[in-house]
C-alpha positions in Angstrom: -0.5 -7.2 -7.8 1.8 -8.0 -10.6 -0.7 -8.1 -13.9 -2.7 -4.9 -12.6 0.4 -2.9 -12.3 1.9 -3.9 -15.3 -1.9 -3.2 -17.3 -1.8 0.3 -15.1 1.9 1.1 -16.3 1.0 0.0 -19.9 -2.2 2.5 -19.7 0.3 5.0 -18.7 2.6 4.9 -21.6 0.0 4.1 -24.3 -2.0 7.5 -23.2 1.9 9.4 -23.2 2.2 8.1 -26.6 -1.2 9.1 -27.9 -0.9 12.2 -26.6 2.8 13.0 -28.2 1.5 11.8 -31.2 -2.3 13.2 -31.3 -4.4 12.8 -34.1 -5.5 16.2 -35.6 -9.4 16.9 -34.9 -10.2 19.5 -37.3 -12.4 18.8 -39.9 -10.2 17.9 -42.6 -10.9 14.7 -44.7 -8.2 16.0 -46.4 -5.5 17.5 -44.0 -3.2 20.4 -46.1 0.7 19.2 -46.3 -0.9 15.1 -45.4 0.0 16.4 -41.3 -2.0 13.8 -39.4 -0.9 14.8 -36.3 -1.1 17.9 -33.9 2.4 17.6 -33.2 3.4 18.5 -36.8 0.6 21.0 -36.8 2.3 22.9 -34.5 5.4 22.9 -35.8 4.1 24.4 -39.3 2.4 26.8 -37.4 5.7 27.7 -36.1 7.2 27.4 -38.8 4.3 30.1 -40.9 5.6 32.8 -38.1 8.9 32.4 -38.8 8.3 32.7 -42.6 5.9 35.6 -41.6 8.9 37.6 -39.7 11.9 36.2 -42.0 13.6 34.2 -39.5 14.7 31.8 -42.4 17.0 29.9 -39.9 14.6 29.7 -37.0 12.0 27.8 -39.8 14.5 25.6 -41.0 15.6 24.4 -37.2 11.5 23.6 -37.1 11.9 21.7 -40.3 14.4 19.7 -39.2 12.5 18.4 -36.5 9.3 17.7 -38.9 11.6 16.1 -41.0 11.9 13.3 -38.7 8.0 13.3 -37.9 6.3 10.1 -39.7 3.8 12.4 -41.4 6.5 15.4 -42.1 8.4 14.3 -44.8 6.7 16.1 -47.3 5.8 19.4 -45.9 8.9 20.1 -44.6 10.4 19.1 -48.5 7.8 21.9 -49.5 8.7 24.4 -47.0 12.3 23.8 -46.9 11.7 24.8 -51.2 9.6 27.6 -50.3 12.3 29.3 -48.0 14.8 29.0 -51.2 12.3 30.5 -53.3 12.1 33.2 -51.0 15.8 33.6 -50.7 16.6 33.2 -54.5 14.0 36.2 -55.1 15.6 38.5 -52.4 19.1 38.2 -53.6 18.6 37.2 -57.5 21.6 35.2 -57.5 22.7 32.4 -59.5 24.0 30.6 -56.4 20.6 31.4 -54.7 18.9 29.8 -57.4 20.3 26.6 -57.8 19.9 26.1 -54.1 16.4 26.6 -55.1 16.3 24.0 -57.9 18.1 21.6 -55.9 15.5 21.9 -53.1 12.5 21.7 -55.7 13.8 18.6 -57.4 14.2 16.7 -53.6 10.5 18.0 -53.1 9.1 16.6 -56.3 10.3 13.6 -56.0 9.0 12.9 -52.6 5.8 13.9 -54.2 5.8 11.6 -57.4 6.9 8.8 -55.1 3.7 9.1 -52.6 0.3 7.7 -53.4 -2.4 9.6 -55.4 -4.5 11.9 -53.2 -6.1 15.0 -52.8 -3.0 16.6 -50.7 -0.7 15.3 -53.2 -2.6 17.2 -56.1 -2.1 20.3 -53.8 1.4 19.9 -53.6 1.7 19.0 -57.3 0.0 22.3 -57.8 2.3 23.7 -55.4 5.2 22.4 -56.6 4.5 24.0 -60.5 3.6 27.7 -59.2 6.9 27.5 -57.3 8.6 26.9 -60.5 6.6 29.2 -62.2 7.8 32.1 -60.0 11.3 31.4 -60.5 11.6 31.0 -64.3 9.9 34.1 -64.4 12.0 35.7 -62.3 14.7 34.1 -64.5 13.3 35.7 -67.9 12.9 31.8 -68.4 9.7 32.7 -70.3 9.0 29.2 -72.0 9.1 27.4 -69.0 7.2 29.7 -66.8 4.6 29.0 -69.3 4.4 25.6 -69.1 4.5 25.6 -65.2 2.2 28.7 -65.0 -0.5 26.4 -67.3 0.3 22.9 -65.6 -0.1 24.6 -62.1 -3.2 26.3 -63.2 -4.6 23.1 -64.6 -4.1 21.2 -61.5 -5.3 24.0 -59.1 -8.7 24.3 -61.5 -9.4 20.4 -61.1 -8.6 20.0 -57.2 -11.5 23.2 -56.6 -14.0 21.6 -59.4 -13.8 18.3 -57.1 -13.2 19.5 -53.8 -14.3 23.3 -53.5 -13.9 22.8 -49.4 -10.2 22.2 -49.6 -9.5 25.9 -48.9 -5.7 25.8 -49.3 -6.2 25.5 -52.7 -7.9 29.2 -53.5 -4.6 30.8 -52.1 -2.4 30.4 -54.7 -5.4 29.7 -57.4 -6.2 33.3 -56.9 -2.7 34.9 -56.9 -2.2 32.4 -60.5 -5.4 33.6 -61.6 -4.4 37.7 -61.0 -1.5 37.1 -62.7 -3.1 35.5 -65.9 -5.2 38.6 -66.1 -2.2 40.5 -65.5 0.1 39.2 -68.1 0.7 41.3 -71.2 -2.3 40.8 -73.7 -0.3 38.8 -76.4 0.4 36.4 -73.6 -2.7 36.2 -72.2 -4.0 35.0 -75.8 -1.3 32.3 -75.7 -3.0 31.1 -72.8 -6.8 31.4 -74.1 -5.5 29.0 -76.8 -5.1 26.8 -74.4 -8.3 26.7 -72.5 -7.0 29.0 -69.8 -8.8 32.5 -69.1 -9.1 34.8 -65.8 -9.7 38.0 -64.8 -8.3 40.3 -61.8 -12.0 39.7 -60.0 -11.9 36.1 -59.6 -8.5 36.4 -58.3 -9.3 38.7 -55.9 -12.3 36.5 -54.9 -10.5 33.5 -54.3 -7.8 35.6 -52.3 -10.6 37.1 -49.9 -11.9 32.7 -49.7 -8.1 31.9 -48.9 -7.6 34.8 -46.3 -10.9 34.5 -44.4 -11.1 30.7 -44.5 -7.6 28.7 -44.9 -5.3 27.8 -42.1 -1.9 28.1 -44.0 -2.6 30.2 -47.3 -4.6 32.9 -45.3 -0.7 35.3 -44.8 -0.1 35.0 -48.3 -3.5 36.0 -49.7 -3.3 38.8 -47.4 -0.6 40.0 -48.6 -1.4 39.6 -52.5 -4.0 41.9 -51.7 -2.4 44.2 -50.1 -0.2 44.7 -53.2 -3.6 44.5 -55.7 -5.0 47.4 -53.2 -1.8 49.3 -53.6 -2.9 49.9 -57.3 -6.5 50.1 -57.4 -6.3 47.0 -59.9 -10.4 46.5 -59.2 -10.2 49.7 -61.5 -9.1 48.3 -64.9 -7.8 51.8 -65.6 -5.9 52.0 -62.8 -5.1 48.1 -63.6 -3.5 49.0 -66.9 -1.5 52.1 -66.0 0.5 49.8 -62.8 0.9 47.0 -65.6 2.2 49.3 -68.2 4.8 50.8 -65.2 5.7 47.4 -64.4 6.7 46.2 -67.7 8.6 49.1 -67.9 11.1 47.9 -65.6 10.4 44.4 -66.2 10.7 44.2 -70.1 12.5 41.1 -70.1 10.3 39.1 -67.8 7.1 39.7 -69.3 5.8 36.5 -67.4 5.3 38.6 -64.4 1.9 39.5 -63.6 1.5 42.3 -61.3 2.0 40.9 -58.0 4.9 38.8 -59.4 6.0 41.8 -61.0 5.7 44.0 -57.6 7.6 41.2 -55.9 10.6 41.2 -58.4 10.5 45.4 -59.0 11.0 45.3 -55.2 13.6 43.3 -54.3 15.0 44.5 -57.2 15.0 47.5 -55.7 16.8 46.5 -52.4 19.8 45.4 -54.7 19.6 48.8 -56.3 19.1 47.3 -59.8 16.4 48.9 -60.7 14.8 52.7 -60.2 11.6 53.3 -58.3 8.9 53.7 -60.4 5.9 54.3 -58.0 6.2 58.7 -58.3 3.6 57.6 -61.4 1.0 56.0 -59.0 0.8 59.1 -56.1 -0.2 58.1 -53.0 -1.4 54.5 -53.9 0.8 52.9 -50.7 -1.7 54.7 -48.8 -3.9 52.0 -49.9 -2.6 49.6 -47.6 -4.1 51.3 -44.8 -7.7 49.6 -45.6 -9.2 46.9 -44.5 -7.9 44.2 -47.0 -4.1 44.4 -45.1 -6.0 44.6 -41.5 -3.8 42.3 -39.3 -1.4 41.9 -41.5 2.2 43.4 -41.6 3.0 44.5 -45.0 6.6 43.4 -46.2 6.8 46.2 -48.4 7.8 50.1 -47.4 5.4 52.6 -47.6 8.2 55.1 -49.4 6.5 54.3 -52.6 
């Protein structure tokens, strides 16, 4: 009775274990964030509606817990950056951005210090748009160029080889809108280089992301959302919201117009800047389409 009861009560614990720790069963040869394990998928997905609602705190309580997760190391090193991001473009303060920086730098090196692989590209990718945002902000407009082409370059690559990673066309698209977005002096800067895109493939690869990826589906949502606010398929209507932007974004001409959107904003909420929307009547009504269907806009409808 002994050895049966001992091979039943081993059973028991190996199947508790398996399923604590279950393997993921989508179709991923190449799982987004390198989560191998439903238990850290669900915790990101926890984690995306917190982000989604701005419960900051709530998503960094998650985070903790993924921390300690063998395969959660990294995304929670990339999430933990992305809430700073967030909170260093709300409040535009130099505290908020070193708190940035110093979660950016723990991030990358985690990622330089894992083996080579198709997740780590992404993250790499990841990593350089992040930064790219924030030096813009930041006026910083040398080094948003640098990270605005590395990220770019990296994004380009990962699609050529693996067009079925979908997490990838998320932020490809909202890099490639604003490349076409950028003032036209800049835009040649980049052509130099090798590096050309226009609002159209953007706004393709932002419908791929929101119909098709599991984490990058919110955010391409909402880049559209903002691209339907100014009719940018219309290159008229295209120029006439970049020329408003620049307007009050003269000294961060890196911004592209969803970046630039983003910063006019929460600009805006700090009272720094005047609204500027009067010359675009009526575009928030835009928003009402089907591009932001299921999707709650983070912006007011007060133009």
């Amino acid at each position: 009775m002994g050895r049966p009861f001992f091979l039943l009560s081993f059973f028991l614990i190996w199947a508790m274990i398996q399923s604590a720790e279950a393997p993921m069963t989508e179709a991923f040869d190449h799982p987004p964030f390198l989560l191998t394990t439903s238990g850290s998928v669900r915790l990101i997905d926890i984690v995306q509606s917190d982000l989604e609602s701005k419960q900051y705190d709530d998503a960094r309580e998650s985070l903790r817990a993924l921390r300690k997760r063998n395969d959660g190391m990294i995304a929670a090193a990339y999430y933990r950056t992305d809430i700073a991001l967030r909170e260093a473009i709300d409040a535009g303060t130099e505290e908020k951005y070193q708190a940035f920086f110093k979660e950016s730098d723990h991030f990358r090196r985690l990622v330089r210090k894992a083996p080579m692989s198709v997740g780590i590209d992404y993250l790499r990718g990841e990593s350089e748009r992040q930064l790219f945002i924030v030096h813009a902000a930041r006026g910083e407009n040398l080094r948003a160029i640098f990270a605005l082409r590395t990220s770019l370059v990296i994004f380009e690559k990962l699609i050529d080889r693996h067009p079925e990673y979908t997490e990838s066309y998320g932020s490809l698209g909202l890099l490639h809108v604003t490349l076409a977005t950028l003032p036209a002096n800049h835009r040649k800067v980049f052509a130099v280089l090798g590096l050309k895109a226009t609002v159209q493939q953007g706004i393709i690869e932002l419908n791929q992301a929101a119909s098709s990826s599991r984490y990058a589906a919110s955010g391409a949502r909402e880049a559209l959302a903002i691209l339907s606010r100014y009719e940018v398929s219309e290159s008229a209507h295209a120029e006439l919201a970049m020329s408003t932007l620049r307007d009050t974004q003269a000294d961060r001409p890196m911004a592209g117009i969803i970046l630039g959107d983003i910063l006019r904003r929460s600009s805006r909420s700090r009272q720094v800047a005047p609204p500027v929307m009067s010359i675009l009547p009526d575009q928030h009504l835009l928003l009402s389409g089907n591009v932001s269907e299921g999707f709650q806009a983070i912006y007011s409808s007060d133009g």
